[in-house]
PDB file of N, CA, C and O in Angstrom, chain B, residues numbered from 101:
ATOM      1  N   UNK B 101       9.005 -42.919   9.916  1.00  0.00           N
ATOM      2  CA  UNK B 101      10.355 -43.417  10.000  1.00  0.00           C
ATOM      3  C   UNK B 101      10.971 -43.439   8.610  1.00  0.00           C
ATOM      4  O   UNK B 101      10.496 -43.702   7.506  1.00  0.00           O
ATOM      5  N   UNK B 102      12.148 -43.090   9.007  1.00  0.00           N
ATOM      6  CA  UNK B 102      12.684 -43.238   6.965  1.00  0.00           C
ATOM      7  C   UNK B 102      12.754 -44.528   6.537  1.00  0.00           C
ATOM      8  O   UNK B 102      12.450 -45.530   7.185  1.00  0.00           O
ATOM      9  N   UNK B 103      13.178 -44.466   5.393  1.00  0.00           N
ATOM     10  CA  UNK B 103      13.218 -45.866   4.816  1.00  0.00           C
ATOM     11  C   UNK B 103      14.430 -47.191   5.478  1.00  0.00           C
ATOM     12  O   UNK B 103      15.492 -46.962   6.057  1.00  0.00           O
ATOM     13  N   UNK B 104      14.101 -47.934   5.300  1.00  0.00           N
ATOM     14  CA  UNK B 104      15.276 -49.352   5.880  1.00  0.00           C
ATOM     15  C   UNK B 104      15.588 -50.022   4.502  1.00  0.00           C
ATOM     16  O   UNK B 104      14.673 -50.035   3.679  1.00  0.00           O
ATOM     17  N   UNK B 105      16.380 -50.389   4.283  1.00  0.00           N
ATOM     18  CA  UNK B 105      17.144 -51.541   3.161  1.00  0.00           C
ATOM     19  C   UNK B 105      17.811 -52.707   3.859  1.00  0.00           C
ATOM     20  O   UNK B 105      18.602 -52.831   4.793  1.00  0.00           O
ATOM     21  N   UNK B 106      17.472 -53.132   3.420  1.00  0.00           N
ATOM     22  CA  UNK B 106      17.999 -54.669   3.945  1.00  0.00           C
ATOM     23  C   UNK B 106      18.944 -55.313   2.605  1.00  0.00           C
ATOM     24  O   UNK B 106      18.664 -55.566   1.433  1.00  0.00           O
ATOM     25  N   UNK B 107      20.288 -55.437   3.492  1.00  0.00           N
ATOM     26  CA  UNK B 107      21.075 -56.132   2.104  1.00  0.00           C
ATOM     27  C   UNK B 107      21.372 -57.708   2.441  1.00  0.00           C
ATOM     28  O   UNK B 107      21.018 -58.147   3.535  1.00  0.00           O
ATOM     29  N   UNK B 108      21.890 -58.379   1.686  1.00  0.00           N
ATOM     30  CA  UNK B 108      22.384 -59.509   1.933  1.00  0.00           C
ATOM     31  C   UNK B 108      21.569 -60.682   2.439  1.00  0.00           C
ATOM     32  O   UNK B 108      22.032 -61.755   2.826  1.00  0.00           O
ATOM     33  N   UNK B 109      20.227 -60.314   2.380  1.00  0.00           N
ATOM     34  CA  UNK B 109      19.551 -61.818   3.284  1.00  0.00           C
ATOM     35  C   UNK B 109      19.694 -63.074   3.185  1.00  0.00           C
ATOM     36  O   UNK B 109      19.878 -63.610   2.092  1.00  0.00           O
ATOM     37  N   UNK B 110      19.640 -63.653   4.167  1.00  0.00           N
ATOM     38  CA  UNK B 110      20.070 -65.464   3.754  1.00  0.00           C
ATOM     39  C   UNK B 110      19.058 -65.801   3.105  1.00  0.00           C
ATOM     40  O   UNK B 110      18.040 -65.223   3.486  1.00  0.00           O
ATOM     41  N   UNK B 111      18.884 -66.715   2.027  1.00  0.00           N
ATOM     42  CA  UNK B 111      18.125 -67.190   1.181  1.00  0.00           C
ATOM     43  C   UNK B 111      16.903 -67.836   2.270  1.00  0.00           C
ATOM     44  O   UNK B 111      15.692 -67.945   2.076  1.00  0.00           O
ATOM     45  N   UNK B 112      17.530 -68.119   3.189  1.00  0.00           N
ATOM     46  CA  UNK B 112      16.078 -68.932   4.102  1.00  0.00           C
ATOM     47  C   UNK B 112      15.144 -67.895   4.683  1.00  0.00           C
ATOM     48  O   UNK B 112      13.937 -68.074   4.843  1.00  0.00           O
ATOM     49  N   UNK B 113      15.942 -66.576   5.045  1.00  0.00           N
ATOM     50  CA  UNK B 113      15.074 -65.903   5.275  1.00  0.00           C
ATOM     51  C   UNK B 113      14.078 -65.321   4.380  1.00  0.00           C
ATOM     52  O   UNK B 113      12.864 -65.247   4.569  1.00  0.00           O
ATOM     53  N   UNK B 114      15.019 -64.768   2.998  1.00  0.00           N
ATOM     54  CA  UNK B 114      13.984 -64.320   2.213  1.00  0.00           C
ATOM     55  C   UNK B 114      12.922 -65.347   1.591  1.00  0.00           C
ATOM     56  O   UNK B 114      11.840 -65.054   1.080  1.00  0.00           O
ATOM     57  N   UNK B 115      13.430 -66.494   1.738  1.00  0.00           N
ATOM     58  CA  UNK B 115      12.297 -67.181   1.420  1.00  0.00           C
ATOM     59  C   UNK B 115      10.970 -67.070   2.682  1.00  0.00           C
ATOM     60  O   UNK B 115       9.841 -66.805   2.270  1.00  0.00           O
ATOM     61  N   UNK B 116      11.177 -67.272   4.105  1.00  0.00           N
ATOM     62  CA  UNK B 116      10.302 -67.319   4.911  1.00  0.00           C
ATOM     63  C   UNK B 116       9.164 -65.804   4.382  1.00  0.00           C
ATOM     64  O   UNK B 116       7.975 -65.898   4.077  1.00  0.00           O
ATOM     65  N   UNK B 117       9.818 -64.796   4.409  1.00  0.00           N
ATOM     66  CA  UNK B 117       9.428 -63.194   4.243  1.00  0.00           C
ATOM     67  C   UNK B 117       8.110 -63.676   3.085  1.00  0.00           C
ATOM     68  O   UNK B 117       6.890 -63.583   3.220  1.00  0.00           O
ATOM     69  N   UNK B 118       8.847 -64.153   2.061  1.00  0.00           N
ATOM     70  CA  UNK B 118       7.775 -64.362   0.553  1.00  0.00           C
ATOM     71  C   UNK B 118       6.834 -65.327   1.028  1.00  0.00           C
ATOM     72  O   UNK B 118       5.655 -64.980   0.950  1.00  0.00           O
ATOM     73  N   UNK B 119       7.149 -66.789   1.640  1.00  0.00           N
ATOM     74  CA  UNK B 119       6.165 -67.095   2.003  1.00  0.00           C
ATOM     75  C   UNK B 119       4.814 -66.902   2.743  1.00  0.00           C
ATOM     76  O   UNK B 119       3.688 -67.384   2.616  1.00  0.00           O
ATOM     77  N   UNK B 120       5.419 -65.961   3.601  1.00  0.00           N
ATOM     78  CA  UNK B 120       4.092 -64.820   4.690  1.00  0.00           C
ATOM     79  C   UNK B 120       3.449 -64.418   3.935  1.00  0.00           C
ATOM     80  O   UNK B 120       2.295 -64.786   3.713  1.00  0.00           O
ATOM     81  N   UNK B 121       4.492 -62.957   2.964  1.00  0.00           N
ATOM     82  CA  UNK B 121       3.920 -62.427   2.127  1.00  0.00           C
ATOM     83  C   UNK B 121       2.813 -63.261   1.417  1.00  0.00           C
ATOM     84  O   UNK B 121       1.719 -62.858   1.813  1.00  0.00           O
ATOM     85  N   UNK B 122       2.712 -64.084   0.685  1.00  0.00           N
ATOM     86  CA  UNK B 122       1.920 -64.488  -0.192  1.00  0.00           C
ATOM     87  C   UNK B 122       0.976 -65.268   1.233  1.00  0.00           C
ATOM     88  O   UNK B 122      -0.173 -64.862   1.404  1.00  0.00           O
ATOM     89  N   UNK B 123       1.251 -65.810   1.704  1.00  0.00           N
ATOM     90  CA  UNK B 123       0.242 -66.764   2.689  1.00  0.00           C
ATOM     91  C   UNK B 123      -0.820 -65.686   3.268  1.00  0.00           C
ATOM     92  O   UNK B 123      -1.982 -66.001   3.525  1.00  0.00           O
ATOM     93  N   UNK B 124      -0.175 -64.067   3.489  1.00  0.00           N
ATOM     94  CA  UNK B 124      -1.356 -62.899   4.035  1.00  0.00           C
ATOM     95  C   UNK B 124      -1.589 -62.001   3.258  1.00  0.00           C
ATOM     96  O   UNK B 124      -1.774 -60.811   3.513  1.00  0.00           O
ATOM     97  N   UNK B 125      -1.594 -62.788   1.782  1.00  0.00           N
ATOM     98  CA  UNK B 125      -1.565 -62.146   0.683  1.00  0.00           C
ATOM     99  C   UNK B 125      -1.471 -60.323   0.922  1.00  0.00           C
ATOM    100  O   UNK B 125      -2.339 -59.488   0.667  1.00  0.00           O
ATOM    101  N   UNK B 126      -0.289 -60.153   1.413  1.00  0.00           N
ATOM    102  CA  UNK B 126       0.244 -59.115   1.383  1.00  0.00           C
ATOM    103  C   UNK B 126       1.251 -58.255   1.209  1.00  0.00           C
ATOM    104  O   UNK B 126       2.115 -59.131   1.153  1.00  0.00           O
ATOM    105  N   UNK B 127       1.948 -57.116   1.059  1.00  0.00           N
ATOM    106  CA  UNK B 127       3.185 -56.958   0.545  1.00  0.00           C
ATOM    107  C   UNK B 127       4.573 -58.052   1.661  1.00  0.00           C
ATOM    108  O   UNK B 127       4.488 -58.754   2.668  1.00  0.00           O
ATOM    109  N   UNK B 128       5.764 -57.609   0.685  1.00  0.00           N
ATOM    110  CA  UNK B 128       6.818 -57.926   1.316  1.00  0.00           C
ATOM    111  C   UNK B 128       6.997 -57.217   2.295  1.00  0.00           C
ATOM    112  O   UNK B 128       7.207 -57.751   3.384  1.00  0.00           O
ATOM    113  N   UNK B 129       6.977 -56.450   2.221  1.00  0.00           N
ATOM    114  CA  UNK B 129       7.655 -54.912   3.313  1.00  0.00           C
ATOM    115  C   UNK B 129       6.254 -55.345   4.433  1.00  0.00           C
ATOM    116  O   UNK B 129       6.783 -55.698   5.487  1.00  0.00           O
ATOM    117  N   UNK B 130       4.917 -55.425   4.547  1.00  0.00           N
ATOM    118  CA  UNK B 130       4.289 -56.092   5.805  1.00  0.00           C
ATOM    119  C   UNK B 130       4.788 -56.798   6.230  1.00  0.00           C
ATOM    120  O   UNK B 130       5.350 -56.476   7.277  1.00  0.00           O
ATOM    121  N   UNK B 131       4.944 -58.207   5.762  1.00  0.00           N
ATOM    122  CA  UNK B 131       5.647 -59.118   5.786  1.00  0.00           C
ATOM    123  C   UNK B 131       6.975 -58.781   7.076  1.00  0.00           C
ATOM    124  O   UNK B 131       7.064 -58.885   8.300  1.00  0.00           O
ATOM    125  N   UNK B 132       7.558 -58.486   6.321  1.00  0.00           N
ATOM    126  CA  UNK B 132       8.639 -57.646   6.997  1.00  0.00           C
ATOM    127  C   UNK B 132       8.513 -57.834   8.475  1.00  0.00           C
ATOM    128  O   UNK B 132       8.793 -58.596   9.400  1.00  0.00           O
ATOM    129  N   UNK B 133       7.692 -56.237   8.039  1.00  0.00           N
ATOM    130  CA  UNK B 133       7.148 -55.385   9.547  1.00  0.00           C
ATOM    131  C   UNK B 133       6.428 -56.351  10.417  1.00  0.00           C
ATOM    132  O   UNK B 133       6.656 -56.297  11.625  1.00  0.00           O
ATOM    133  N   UNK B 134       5.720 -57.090  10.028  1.00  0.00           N
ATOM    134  CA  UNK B 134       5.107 -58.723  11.118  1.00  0.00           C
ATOM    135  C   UNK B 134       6.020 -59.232  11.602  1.00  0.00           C
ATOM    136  O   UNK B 134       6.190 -59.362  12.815  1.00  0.00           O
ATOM    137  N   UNK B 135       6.827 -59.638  10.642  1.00  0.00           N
ATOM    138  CA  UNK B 135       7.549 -60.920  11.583  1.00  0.00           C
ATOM    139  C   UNK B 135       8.826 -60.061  12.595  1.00  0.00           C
ATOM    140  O   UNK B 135       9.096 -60.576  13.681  1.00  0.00           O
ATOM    141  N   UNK B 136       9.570 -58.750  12.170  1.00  0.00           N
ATOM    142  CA  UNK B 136       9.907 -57.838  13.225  1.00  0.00           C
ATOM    143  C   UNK B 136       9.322 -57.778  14.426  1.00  0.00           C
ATOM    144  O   UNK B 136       9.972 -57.987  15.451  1.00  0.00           O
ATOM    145  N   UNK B 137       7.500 -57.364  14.443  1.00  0.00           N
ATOM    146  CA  UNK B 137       6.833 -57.540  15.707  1.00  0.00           C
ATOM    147  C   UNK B 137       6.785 -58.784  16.544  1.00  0.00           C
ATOM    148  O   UNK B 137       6.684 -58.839  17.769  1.00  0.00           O
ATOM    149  N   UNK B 138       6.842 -59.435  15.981  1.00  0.00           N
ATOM    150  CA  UNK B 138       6.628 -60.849  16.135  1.00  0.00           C
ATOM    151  C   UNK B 138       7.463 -61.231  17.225  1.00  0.00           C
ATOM    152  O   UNK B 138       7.341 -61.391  18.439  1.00  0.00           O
ATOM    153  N   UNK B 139       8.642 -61.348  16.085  1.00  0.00           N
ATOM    154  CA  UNK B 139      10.269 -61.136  17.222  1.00  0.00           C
ATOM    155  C   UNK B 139      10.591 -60.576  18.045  1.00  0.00           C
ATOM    156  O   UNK B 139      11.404 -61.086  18.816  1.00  0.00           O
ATOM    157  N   UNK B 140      10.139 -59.362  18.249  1.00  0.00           N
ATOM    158  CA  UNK B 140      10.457 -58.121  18.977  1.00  0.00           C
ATOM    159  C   UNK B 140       9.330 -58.593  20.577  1.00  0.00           C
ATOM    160  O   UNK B 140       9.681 -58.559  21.756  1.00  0.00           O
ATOM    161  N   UNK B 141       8.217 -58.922  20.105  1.00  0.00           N
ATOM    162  CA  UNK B 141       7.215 -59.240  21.262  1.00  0.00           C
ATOM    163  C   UNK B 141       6.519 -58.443  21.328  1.00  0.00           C
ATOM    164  O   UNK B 141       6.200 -58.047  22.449  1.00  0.00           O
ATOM    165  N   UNK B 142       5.928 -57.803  20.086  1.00  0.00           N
ATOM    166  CA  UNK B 142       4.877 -56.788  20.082  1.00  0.00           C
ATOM    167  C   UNK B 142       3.642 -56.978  19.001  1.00  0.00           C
ATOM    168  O   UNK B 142       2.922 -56.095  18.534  1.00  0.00           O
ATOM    169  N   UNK B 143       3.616 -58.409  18.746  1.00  0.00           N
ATOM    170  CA  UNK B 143       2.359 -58.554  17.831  1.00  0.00           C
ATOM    171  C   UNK B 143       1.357 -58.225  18.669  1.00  0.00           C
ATOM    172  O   UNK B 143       1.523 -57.713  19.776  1.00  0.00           O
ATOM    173  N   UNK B 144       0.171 -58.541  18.106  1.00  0.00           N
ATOM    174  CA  UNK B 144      -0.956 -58.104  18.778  1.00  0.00           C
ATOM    175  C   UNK B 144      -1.282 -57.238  19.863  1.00  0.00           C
ATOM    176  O   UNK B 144      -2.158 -57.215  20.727  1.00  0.00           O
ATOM    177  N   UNK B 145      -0.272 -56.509  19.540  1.00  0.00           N
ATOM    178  CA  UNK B 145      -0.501 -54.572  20.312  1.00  0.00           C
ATOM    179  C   UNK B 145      -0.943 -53.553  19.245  1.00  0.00           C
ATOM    180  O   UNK B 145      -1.089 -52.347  19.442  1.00  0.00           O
ATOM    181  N   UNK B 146      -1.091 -54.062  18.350  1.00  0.00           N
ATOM    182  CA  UNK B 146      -1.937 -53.014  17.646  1.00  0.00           C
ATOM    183  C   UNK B 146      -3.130 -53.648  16.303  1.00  0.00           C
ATOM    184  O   UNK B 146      -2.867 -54.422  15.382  1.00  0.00           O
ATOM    185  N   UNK B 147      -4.357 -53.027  16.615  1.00  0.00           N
ATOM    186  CA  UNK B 147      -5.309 -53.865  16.171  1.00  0.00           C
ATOM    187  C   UNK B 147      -5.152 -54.483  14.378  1.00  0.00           C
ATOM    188  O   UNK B 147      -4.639 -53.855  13.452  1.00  0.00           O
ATOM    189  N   UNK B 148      -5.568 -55.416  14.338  1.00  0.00           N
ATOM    190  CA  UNK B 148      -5.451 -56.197  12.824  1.00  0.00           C
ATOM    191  C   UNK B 148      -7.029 -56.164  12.281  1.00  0.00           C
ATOM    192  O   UNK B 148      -7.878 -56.502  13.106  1.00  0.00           O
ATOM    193  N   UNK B 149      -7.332 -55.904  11.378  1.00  0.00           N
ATOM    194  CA  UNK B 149      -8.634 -55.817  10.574  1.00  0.00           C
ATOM    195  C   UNK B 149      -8.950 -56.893   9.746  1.00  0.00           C
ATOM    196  O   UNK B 149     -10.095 -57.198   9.413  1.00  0.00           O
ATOM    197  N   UNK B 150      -8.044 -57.400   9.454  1.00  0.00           N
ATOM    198  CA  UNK B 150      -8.004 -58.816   8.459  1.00  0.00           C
ATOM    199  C   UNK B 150      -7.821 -60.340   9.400  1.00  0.00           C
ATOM    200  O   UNK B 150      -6.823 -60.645  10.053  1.00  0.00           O
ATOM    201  N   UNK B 151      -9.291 -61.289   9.221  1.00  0.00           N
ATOM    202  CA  UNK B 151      -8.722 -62.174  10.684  1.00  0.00           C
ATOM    203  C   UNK B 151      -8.306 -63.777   9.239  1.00  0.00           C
ATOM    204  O   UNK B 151      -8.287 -63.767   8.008  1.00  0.00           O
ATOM    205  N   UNK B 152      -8.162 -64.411   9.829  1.00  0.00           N
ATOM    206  CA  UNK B 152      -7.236 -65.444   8.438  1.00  0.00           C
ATOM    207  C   UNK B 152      -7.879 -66.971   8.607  1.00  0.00           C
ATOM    208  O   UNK B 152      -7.753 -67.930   7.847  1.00  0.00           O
ATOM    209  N   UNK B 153      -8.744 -66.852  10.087  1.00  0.00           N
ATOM    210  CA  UNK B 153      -8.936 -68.213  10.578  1.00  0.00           C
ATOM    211  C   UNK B 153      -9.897 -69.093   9.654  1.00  0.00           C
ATOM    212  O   UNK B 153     -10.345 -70.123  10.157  1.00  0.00           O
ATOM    213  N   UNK B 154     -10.260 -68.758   8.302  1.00  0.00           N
ATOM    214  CA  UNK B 154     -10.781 -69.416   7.189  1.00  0.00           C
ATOM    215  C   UNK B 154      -9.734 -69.478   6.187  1.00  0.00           C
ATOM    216  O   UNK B 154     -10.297 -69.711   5.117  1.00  0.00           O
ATOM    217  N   UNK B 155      -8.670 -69.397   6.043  1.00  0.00           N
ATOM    218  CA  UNK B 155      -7.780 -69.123   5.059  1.00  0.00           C
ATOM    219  C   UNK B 155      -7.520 -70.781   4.680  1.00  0.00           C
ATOM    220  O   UNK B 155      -7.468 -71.013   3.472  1.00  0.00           O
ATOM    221  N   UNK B 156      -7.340 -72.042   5.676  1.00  0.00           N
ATOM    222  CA  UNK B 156      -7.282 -73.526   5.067  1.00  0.00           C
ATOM    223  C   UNK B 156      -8.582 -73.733   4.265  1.00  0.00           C
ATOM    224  O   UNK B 156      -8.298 -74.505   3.349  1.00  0.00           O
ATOM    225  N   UNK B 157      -9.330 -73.533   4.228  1.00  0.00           N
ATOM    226  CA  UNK B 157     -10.615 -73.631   3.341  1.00  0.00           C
ATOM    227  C   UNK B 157     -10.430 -72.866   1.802  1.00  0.00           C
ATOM    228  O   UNK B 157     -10.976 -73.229   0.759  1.00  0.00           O
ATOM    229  N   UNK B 158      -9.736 -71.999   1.935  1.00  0.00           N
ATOM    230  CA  UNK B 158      -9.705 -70.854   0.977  1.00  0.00           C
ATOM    231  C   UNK B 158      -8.806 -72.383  -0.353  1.00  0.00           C
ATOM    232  O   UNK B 158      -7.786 -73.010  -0.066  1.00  0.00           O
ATOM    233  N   UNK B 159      -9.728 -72.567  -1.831  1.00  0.00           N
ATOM    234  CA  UNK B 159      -9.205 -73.663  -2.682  1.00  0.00           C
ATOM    235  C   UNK B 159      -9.491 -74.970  -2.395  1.00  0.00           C
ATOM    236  O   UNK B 159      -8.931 -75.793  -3.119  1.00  0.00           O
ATOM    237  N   UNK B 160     -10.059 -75.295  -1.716  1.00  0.00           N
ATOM    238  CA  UNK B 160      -9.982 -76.689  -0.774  1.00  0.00           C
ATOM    239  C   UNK B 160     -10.986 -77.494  -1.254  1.00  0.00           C
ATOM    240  O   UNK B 160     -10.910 -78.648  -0.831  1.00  0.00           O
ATOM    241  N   UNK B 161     -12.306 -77.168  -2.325  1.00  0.00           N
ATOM    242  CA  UNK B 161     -13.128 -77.718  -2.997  1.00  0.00           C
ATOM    243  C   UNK B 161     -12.344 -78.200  -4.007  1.00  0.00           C
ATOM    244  O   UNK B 161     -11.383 -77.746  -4.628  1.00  0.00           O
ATOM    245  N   UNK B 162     -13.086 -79.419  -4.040  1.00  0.00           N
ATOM    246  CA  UNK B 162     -12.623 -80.127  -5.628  1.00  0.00           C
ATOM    247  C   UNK B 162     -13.837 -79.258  -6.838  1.00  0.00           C
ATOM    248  O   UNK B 162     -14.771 -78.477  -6.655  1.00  0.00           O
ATOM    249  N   UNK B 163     -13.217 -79.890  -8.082  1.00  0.00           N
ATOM    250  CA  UNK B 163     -13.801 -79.044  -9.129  1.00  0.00           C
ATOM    251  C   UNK B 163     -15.430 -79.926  -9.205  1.00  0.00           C
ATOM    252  O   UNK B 163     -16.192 -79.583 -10.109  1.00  0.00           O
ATOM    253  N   UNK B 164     -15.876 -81.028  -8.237  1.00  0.00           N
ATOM    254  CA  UNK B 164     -17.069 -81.891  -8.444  1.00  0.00           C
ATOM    255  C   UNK B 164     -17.679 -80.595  -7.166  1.00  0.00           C
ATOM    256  O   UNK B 164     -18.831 -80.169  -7.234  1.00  0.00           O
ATOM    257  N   UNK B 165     -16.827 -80.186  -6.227  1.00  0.00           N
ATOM    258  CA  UNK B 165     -17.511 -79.863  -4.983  1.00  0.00           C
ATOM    259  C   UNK B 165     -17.861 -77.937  -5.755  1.00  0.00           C
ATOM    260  O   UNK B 165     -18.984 -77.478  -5.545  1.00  0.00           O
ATOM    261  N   UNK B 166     -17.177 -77.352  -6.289  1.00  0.00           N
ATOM    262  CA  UNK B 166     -17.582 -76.290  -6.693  1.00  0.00           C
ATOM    263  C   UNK B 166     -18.679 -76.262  -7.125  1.00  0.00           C
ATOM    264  O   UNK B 166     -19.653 -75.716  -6.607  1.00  0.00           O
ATOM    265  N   UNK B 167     -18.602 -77.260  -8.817  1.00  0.00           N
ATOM    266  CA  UNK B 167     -19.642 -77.105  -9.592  1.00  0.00           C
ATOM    267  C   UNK B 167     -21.005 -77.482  -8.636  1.00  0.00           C
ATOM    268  O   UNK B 167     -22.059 -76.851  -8.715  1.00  0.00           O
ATOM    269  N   UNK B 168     -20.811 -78.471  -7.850  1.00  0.00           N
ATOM    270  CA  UNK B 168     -21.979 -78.748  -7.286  1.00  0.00           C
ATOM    271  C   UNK B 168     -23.075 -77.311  -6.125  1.00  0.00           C
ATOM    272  O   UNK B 168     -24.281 -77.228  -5.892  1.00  0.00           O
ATOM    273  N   UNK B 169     -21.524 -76.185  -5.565  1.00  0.00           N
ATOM    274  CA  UNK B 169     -22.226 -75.784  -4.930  1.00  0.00           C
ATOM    275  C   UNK B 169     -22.526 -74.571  -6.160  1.00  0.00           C
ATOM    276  O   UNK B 169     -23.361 -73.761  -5.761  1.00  0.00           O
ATOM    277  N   UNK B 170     -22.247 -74.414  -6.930  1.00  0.00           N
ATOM    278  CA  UNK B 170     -22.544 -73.146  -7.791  1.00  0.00           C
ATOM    279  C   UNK B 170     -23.747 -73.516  -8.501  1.00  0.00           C
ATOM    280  O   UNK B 170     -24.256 -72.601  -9.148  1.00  0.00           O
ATOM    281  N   UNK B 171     -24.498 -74.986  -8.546  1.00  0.00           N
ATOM    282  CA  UNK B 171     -25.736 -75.431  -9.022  1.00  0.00           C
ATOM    283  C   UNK B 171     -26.795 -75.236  -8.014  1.00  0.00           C
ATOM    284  O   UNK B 171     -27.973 -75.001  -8.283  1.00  0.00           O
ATOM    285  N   UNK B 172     -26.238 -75.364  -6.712  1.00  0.00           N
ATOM    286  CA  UNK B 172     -27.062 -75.380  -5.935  1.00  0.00           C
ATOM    287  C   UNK B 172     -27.685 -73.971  -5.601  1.00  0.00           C
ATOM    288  O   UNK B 172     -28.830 -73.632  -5.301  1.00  0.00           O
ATOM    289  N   UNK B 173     -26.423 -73.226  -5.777  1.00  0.00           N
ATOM    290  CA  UNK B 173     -26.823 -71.527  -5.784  1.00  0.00           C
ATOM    291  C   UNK B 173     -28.362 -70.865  -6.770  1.00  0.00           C
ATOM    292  O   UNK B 173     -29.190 -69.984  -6.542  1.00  0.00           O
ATOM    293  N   UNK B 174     -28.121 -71.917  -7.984  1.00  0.00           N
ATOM    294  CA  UNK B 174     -29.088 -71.004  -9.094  1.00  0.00           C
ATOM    295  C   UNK B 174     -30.261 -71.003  -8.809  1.00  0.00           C
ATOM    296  O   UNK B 174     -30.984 -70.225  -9.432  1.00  0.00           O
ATOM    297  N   UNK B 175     -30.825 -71.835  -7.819  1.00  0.00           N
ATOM    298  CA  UNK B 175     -32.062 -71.391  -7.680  1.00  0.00           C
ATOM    299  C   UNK B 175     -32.466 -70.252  -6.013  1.00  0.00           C
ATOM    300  O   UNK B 175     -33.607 -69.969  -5.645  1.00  0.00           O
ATOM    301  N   UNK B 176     -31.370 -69.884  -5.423  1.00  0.00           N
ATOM    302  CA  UNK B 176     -31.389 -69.278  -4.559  1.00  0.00           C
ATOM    303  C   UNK B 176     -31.378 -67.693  -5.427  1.00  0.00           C
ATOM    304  O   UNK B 176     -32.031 -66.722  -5.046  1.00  0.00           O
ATOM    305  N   UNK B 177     -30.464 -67.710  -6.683  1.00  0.00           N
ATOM    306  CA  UNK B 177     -30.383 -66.423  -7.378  1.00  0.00           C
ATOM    307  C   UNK B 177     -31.349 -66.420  -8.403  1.00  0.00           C
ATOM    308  O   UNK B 177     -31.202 -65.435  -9.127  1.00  0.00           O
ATOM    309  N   UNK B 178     -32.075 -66.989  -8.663  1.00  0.00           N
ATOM    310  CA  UNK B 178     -33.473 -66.706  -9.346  1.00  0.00           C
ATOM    311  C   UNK B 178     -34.486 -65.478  -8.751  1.00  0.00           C
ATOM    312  O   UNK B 178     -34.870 -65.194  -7.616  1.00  0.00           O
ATOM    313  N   UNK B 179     -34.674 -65.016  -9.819  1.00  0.00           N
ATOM    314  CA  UNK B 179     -35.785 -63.905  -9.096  1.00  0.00           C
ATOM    315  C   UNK B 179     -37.442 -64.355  -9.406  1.00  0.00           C
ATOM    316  O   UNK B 179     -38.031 -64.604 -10.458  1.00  0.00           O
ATOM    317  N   UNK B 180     -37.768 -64.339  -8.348  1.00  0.00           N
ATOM    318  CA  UNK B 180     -39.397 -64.165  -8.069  1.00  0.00           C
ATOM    319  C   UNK B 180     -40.567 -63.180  -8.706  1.00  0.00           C
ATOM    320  O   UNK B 180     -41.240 -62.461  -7.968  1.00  0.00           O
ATOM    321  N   UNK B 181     -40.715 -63.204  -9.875  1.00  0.00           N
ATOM    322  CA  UNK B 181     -41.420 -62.219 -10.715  1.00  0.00           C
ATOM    323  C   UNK B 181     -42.553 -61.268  -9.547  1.00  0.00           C
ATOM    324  O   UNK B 181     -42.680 -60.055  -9.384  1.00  0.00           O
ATOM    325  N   UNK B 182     -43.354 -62.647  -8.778  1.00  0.00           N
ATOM    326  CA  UNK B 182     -44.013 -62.020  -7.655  1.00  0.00           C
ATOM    327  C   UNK B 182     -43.966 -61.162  -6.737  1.00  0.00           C
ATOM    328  O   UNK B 182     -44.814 -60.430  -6.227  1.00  0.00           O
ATOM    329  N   UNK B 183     -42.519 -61.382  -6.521  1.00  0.00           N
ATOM    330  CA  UNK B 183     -42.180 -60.353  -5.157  1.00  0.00           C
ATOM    331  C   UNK B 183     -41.492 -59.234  -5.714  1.00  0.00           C
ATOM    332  O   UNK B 183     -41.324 -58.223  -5.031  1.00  0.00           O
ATOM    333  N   UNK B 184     -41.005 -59.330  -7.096  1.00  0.00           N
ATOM    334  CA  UNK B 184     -40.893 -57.779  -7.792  1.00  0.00           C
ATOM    335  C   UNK B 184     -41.669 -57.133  -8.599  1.00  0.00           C
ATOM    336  O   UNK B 184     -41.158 -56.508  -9.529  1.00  0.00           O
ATOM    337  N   UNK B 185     -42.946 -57.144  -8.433  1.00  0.00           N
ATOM    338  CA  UNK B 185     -43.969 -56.727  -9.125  1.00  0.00           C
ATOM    339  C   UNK B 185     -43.978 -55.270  -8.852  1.00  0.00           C
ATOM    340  O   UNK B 185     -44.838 -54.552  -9.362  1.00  0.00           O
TER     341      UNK B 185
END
């Protein structure tokens, strides 16, 4: 399809557009094209590869809960001299 331009948007919209955008950390122009389907009544007619249903978790550690799990990691990433002999 050729290209589309969009002039004039109401500030609420382009704000909604950027917010997607960044929330499916993806371009504007997806963005776009989603919420078109959306409207139109044709989301989920064509398959999505990216699923989001962990995305509230995504930052959600405090800086006590990181460090703690990145301590807990070091001995899972230790290597076993034994078993690489």
């Amino acid at each position: 399809m050729n290209p589309v331009t969009l002039r004039n948007l109401p500030p609420q919209v382009a704000r909604v557009v950027r917010k997607r955008a960044q929330e499916r950390r993806t371009s504007v122009n997806k963005a776009v094209i989603e919420l078109l389907e959306e409207g139109l009544g044709l989301a989920g007619k064509t398959p999505k590869l990216l699923h989001h249903d962990l995305d509230a978790l995504a930052g959600s550690w405090t800086k006590r809960e990181s460090r703690a799990f990145d301590e807990a990691l070091v001995w899972q990433r230790g290597i076993d001299p034994d078993v690489w002999k």
